[in-house]
C-alpha atoms as one frame of an Amber mdcrd trajectory, in Angstrom:
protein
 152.684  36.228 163.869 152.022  36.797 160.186 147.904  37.444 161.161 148.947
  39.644 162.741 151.019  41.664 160.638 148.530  41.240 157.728 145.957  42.173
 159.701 147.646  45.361 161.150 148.845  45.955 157.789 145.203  46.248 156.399
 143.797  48.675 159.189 146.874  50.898 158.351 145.869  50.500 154.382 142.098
  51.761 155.262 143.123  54.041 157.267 145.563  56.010 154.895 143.909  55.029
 151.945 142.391  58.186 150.352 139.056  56.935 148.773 136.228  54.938 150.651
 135.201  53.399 147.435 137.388  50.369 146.381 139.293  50.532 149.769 137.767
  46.565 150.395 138.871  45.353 147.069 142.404  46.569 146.829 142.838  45.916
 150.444 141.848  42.555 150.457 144.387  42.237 146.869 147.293  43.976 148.683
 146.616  41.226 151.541 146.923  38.486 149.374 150.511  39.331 147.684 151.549
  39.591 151.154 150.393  36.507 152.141 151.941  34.744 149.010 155.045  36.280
 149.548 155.278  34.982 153.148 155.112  31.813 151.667 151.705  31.335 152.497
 148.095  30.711 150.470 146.050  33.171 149.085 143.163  34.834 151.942 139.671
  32.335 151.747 137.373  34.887 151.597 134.393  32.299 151.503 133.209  33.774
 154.667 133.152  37.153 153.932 130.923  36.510 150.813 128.436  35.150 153.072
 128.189  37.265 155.232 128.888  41.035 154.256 125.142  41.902 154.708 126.611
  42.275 158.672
């Protein structure tokens, strides 16, 4: 249930979110908070850095 809302959450962020630049980053923070306030750990976003080439 919260994947889900988090991950809605961040396709609504992108998609309102006026610049393109920096849209990754603050997403990604935004995430986070919510994820800590849920009661849950911070996003690993080990497999990201690995593969954002893709």
């Amino acid at each position: 249930m919260m994947t889900t809302l988090l991950s809605e959450t961040h396709v609504e962020f992108i998609l309102i979110h006026p610049f393109r630049e920096d849209n990754g980053r603050v997403s990604r923070l935004l995430l986070d908070v919510m994820a800590v306030k849920a009661g849950a750990q911070p996003l690993d976003y080990s497999l990201w850095n690995e593969h954002k080439d893709y």
